[in-house]
N, C-alpha and C positions, 0 to 999 in steps of 0.2 A: 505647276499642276493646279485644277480647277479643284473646284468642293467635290466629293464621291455622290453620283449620281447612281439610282434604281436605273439596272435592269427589268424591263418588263417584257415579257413573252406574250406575247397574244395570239389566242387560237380561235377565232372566230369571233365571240364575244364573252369569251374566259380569257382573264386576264393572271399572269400568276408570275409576283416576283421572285429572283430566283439569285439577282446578287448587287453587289454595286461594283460599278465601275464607271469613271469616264474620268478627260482631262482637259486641261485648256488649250487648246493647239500653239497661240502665239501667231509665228510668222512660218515655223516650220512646222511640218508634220514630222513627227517619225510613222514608221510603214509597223502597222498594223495586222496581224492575222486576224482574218475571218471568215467564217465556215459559210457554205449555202444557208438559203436561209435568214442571214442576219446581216442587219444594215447600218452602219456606221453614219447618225445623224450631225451633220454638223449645224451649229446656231449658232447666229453673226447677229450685233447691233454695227449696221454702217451709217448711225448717224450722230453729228456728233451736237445736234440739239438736242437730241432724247437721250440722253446717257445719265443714270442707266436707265432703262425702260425694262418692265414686268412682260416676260414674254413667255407665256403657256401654251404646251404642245401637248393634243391626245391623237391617237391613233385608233380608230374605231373607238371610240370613247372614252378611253383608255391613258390616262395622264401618264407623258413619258418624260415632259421638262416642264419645269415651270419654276422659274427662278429669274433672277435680273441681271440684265446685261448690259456692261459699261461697251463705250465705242471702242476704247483703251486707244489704239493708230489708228485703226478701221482695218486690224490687218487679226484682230483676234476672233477665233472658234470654237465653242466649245462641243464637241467627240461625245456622243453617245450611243452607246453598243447597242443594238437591240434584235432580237430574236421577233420574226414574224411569221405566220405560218405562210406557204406560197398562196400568192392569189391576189384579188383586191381588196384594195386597202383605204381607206378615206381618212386624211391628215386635215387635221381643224390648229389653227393657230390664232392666237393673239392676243393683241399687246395693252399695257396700261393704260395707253393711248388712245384708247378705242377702236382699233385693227382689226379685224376679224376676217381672214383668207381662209378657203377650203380647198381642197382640191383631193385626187384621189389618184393612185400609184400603184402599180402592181411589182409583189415581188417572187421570181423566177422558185421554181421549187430547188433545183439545182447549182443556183448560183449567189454570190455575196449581191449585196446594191450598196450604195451609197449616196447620200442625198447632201445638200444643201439648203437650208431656209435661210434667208436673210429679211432686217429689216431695214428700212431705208425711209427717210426724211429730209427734206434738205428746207430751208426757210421761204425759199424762190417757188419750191413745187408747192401744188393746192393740199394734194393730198398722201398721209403715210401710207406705205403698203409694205407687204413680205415679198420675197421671191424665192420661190420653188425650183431644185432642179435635181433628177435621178442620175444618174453614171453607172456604167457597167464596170468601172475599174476605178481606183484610188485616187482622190482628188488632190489636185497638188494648188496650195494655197502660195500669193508671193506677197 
């Protein structure tokens, strides 16, 4: 299990914590419930020159991770719950590294989401970057 991470709830631009929770996934996930509405973040270092690298995550402005992260395999995630109102959403990331991705995601009134951010660096490539990616069902990590 990871360090206990803030839940934050964001409602436009009210931000309001409400508990902690999250874990380190590893190689497997156990299967998780979650309600409409809320979205199960996962944060990845896949590199294994930047280990650990400082990787902070807001959501509409809104700090939901910011903590470091080792490569461990390249098979490790760390899980964080989070409640967001339905609608559009803009995810700002980055890393110690000097990384900075944006991009923006919408999440369903009626339904769970589940995202993925990773970061990645390899010695050969020019340059570091994250990658983003939303799911309408449970990601299964190998």
């Amino acid at each position: 299990m990871g360090l206990p991470r803030a839940i934050a709830h964001v409602f436009g631009s009210s931000v309001l914590l409400v508990a902690v929770l999250a874990s380190g996934c590893g190689t497997s996930t156990s299967p998780i419930d979650i309600s409409a509405g809320e979205m199960l973040l996962y944060v990845s270092n896949q590199s294994f020159e930047d280990s650990p690298v400082d990787i902070r995550v807001t959501i509409d402005g809104a700090v939901v991770v910011d903590d470091r992260f080792s490569v461990g395999n390249q098979h490790d995630w760390v899980r964080h719950q989070l409640s967001l109102a339905p609608g559009e959403h803009r995810l700002r990331a980055e890393s110690g590294m000097g990384v900075l991705f944006e991009t923006t995601f919408t999440t369903p009134a009626d339904e769970a989401l589940w995202a993925v951010l990773e970061y990645w660096w390899y010695p050969e490539e020019e340059a570091r970057y994250f990658t983003f990616s939303t799911h309408d069902e449970p990601v299964e990590f190998y």
